[in-house]
C-alpha positions as CSV (number, residue, x, y, z in Angstrom):
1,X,-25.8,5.7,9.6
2,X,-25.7,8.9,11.5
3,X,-22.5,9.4,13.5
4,X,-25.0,10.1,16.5
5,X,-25.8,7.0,16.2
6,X,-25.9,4.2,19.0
7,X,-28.1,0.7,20.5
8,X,-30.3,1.7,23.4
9,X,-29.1,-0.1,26.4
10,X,-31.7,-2.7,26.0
11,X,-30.1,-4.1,22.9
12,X,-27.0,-3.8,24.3
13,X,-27.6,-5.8,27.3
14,X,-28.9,-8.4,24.5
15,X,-26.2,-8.7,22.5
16,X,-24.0,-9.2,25.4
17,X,-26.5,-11.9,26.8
18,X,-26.2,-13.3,23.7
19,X,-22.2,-12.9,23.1
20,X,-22.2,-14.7,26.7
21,X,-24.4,-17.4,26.0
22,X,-21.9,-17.8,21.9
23,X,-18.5,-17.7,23.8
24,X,-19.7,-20.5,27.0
25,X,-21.1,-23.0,24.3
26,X,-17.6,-22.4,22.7
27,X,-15.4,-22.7,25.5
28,X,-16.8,-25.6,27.2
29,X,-15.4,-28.3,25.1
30,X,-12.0,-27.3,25.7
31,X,-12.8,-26.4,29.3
32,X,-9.9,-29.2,30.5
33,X,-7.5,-26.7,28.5
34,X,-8.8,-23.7,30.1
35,X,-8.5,-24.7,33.4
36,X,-4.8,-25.7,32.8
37,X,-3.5,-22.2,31.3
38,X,-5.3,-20.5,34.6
39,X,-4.2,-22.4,36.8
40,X,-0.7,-21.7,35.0
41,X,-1.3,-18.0,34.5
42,X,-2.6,-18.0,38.8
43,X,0.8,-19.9,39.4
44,X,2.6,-16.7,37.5
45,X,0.7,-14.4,39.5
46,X,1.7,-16.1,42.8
47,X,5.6,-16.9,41.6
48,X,6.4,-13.6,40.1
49,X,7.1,-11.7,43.6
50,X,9.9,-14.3,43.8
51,X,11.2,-14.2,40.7
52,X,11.8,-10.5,41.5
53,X,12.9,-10.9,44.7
54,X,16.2,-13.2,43.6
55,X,16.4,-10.6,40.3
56,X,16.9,-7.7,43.1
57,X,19.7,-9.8,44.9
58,X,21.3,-9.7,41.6
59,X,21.3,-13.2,40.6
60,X,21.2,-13.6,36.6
61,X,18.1,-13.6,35.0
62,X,18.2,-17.2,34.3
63,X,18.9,-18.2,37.3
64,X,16.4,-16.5,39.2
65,X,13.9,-18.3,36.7
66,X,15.4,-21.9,37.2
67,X,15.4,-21.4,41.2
68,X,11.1,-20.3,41.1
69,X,10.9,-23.2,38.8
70,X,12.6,-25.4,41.3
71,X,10.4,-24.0,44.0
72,X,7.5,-24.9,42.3
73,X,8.2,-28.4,41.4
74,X,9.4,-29.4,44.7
75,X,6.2,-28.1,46.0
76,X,4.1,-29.9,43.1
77,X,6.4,-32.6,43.2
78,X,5.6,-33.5,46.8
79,X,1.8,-32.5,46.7
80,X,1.3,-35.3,43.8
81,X,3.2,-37.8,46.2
82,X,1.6,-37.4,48.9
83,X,-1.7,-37.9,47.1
84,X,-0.5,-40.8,45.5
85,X,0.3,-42.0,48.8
86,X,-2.6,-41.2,50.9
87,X,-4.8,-42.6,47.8
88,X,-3.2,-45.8,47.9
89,X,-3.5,-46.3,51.6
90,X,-7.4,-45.5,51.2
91,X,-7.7,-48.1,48.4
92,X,-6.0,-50.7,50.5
93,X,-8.4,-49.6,53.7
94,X,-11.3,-50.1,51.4
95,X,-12.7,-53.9,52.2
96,X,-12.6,-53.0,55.9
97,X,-14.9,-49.7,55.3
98,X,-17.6,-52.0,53.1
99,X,-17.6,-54.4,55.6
100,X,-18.4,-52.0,58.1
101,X,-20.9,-50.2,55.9
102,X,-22.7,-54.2,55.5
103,X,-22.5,-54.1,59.0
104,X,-24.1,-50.9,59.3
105,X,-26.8,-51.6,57.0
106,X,-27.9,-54.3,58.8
107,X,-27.7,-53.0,62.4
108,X,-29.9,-50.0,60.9
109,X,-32.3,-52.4,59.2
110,X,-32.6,-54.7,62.6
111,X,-33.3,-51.1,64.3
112,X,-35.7,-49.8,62.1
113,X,-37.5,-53.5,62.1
114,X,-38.0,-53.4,66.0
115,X,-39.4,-50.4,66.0
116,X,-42.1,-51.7,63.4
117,X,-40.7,-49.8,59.9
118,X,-42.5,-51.9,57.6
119,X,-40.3,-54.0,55.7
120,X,-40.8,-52.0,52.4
121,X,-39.8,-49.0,53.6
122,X,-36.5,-50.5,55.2
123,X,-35.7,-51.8,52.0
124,X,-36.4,-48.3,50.5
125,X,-33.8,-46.9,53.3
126,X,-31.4,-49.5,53.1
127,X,-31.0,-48.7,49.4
128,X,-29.7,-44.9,50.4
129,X,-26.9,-46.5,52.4
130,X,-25.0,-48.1,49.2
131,X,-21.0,-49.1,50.0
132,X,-20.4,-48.8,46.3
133,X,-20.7,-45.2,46.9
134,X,-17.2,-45.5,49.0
135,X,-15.6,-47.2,45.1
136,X,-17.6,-44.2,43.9
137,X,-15.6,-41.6,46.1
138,X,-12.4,-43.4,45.7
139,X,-12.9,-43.4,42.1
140,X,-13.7,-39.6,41.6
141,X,-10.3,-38.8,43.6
142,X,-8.5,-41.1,41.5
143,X,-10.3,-39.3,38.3
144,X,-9.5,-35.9,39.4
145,X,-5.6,-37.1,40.4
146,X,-5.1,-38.3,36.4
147,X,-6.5,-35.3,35.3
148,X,-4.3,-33.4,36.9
149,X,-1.4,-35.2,36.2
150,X,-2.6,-35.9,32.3
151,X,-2.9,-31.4,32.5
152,X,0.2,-31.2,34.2
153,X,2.4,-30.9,31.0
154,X,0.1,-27.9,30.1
155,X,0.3,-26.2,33.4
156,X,4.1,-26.1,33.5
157,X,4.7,-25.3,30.0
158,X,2.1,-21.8,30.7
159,X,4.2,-21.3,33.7
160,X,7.5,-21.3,32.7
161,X,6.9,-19.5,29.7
162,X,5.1,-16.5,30.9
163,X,7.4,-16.4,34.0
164,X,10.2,-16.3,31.2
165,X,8.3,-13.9,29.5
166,X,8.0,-11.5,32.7
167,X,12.2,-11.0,33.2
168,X,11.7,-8.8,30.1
169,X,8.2,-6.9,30.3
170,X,10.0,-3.9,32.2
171,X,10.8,-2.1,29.6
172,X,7.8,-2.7,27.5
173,X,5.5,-1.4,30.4
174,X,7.9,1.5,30.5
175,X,7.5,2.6,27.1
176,X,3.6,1.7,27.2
177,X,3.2,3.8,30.3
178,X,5.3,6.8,28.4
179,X,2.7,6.8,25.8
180,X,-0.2,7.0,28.4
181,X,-1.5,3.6,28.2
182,X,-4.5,3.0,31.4
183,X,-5.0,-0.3,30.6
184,X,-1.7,-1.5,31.8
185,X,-2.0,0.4,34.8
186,X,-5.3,-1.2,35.4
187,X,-4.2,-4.9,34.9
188,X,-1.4,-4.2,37.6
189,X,-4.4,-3.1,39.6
190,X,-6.0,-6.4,38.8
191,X,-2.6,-8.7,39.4
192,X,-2.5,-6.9,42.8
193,X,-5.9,-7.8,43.8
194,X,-5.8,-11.7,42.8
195,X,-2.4,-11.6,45.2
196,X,-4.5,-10.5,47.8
197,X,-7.3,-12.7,47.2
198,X,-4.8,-15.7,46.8
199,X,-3.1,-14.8,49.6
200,X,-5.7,-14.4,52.4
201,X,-7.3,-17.7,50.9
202,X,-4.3,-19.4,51.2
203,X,-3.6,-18.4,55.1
204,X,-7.6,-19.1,55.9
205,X,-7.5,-22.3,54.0
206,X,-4.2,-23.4,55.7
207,X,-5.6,-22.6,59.0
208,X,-9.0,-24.4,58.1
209,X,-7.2,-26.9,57.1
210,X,-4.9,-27.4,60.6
211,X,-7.5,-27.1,62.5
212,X,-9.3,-29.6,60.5
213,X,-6.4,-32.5,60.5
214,X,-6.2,-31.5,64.9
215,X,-9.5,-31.9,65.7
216,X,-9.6,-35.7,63.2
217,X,-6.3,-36.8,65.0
218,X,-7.9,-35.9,68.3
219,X,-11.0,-38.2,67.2
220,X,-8.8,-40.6,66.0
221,X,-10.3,-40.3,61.9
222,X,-8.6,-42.4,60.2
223,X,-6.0,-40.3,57.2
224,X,-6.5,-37.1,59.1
225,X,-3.4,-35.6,57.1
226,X,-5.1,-36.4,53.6
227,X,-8.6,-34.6,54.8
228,X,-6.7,-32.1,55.9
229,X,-5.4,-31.5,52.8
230,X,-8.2,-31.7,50.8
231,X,-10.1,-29.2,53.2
232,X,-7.1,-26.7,52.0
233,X,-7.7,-27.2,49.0
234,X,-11.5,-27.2,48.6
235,X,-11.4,-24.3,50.9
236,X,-10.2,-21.9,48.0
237,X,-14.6,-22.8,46.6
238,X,-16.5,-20.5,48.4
239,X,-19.0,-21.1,50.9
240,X,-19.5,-24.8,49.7
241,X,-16.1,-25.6,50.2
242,X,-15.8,-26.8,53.5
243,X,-18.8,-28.7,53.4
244,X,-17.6,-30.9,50.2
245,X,-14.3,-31.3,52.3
246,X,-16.7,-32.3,55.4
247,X,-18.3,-35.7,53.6
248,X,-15.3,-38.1,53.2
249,X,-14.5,-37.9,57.4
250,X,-17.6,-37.6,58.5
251,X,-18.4,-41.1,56.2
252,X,-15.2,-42.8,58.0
253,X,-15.9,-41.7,61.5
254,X,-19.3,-43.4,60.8
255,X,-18.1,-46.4,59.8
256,X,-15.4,-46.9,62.5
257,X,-16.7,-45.2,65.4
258,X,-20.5,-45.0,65.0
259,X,-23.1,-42.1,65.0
260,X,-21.7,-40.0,67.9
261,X,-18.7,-39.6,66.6
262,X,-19.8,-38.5,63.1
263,X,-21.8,-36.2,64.7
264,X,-19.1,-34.5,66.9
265,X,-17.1,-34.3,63.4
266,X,-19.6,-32.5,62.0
267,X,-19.9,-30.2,64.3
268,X,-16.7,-29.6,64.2
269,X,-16.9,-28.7,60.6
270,X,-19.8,-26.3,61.0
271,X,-18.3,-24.8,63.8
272,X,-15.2,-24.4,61.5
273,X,-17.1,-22.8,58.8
274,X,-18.7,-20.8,61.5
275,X,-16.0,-19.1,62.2
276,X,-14.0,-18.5,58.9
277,X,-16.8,-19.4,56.0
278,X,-19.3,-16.5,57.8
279,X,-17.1,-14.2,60.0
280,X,-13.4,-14.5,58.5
281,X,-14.0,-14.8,54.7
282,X,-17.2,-11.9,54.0
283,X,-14.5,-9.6,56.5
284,X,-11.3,-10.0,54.4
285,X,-12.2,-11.0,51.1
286,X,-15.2,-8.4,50.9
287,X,-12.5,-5.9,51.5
288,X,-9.8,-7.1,49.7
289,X,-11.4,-7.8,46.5
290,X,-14.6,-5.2,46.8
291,X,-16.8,-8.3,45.5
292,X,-20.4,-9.2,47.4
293,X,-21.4,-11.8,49.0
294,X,-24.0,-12.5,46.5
295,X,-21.9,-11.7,43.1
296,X,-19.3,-14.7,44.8
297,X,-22.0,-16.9,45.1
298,X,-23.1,-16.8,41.7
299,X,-19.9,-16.4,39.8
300,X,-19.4,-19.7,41.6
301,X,-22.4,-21.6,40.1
302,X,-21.7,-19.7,36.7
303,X,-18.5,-20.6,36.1
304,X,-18.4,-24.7,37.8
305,X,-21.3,-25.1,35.2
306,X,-18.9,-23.7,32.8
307,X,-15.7,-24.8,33.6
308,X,-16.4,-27.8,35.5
309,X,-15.7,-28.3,39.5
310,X,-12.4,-26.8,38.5
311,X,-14.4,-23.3,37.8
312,X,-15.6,-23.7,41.4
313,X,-11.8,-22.7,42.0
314,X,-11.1,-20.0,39.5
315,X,-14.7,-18.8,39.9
316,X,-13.6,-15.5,41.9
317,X,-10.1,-14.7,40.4
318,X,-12.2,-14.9,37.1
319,X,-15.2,-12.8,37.7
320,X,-12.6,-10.3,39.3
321,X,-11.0,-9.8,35.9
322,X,-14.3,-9.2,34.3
323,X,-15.3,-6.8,36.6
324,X,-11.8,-4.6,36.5
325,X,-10.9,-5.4,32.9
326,X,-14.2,-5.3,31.0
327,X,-16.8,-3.3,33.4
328,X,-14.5,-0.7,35.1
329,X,-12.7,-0.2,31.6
330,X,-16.0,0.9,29.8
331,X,-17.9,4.3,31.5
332,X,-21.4,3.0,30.4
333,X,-20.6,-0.9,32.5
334,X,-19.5,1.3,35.7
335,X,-22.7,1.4,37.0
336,X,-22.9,-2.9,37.1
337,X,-19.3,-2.5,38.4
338,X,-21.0,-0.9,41.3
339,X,-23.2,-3.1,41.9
340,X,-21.4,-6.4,42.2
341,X,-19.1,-4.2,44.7
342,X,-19.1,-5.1,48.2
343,X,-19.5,-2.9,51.3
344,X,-20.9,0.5,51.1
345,X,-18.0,2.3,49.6
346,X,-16.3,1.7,45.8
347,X,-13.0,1.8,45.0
348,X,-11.8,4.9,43.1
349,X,-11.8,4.2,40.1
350,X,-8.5,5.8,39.2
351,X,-6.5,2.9,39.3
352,X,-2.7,2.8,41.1
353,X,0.5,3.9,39.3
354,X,1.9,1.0,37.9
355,X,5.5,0.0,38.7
356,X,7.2,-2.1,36.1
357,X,9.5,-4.1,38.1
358,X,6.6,-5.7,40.0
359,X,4.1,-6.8,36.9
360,X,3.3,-9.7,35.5
């Protein structure tokens, strides 16, 4: 073949359609393993700025490591417990919300029967307004909790390990760096951007979620603590987030206060994602991560059917990688790096001088 040689772009957008399609039908079987070395390698990201820190105050290597791991198992530690907690409390709450949702049923169906429904189509209705779903609910949170507690092994394992493995990359990125290696360069680049991303998440989420357990302690929800929580934590899925974190109170304040008050906590949410979802989120995280609106919205559907609800998550910090490592690093991809950037104005794409002591 003639050194000249090379596919048209058409087969090469083929191939990597089809290379795509190989490596999801791969992956997805050990998609519960995936999601446990991210989430260990997103915990690296987040812990390594420590684990310098306490390097630079001249504690001993191992000690700095055995303080970070400390950190993060208190934090993990008390997270899982008050889960546990807040989870049990639900479960023993549950025979007062069905008998409140029998109670509702048939207060609707009594309605719906004086204002001349006929009787099929209340039956029809009444079927919609199931209290199994509550079990349902309770049971998915208690699903999701053993996962993550069955994965847990997994996660701290990845994350000891590669924060282990980071007290001693300064001198390898040092003698890579000497010899004119980019792609190091660039993957700092990349670190630095998921610590941006993670970080104005995290302060958005935490205010989403304060503002969320206020206004239910002000209506009087019941577990306001544990849907504030969960509105954290959902908050780090895009745009679909707040609403997933908006069905569990609404449900309750239904059942114990009646209509008006659901209502008032709904508006509440929407008001809530009014302000951060449309305003707060496409402002800082378009900026910070030079992603569209659009390209977040479907790197979200793409990887949750991939990954799971857990994708929902990593969906972002994943499709960030694939933009710097694999678009950005390749002269022909730059163009579709260009696209999927947000704003009017890309990032040079030079990428930043890396500085050894602050890589992962």
């Amino acid at each position: 073949m003639p050194n000249n040689a090379h596919f048209s772009g058409t087969l090469r957008f083929l191939i990597g359609a089809a290379a795509i399609g190989i490596a999801v039908v791969t992956v997805q079987p050990y998609a519960w393993l995936l999601n446990s070395v991210f989430l260990g390698v997103l915990i690296v990201v987040i812990a390594a700025p420590m684990l310098y820190w306490l390097g630079r105050r001249g504690l001993p290597g191992w000690l700095a490591l055995l303080i970070t791991l400390l950190v993060l198992a208190v934090i993990a530690v008390a997270l899982v417990l008050f889960s546990l907690a807040s989870v049990n409390r639900l479960v023993e709450a549950l025979p007062r919300y069905l008998a409140e949702a029998e109670s509702l049923k048939e207060t609707v169906g009594s309605e719906l029967e004086r204002l001349g429904v006929n009787q099929s189509n209340i039956q029809a209705l009444l079927t919609l307004i199931n209290p199994r779903q509550l079990l349902e609910l309770v049971a998915g949170i208690l699903a999701e909790l053993a996962d993550v507690i069955h994965n847990v092994v997994i996660v701290v394992l990845v994350v000891a390990f590669l924060l282990a493995e980071t007290m001693g990359l300064s001198a390898k990125t040092k003698k890579q760096l000497s010899l004119g290696e980019a792609r190091l360069a660039r993957v700092d680049q990349l670190i630095h951007d998921l610590r941006r991303y993670i970080s104005i998440t995290a302060w958005l989420a935490a205010a989403t979620g304060a503002t969320v357990t206020f206004l239910l302690l002000i209506l009087g929800v019941d577990f306001p603590l544990l849907w504030g929580m969960l509105t954290f934590f959902l908050s780090f899925i895009p745009t679909v987030g707040i609403f997933l974190a908006m069905i569990p109170p609404a449900l309750l304040a239904l059942l114990e206060f009646g209509l008006a008050k659901a209502l008032i906590v709904v508006a509440g949410f929407l008001l809530i994602d009014a302000l951060v979802e449309n305003v707060a989120k496409p402002k800082y995280l378009g900026e910070g991560l030079d992603l569209a609106p659009a390209v977040v919205i479907l790197s979200l559907i793409f990887w949750a059917a991939v990954l799971g609800p857990f994708g929902a998550l990593l969906a972002v910090p994943l499709t960030l990688a694939f933009k710097k490592l694999v678009l950005e690093a390749d002269d022909r991809n730059r163009w579709l790096a260009a696209l999927m950037s947000g704003g009017e104005h890309t990032r040079p794409q030079k990428v930043q001088e890396i500085n050894p002591g602050e890589s992962v």
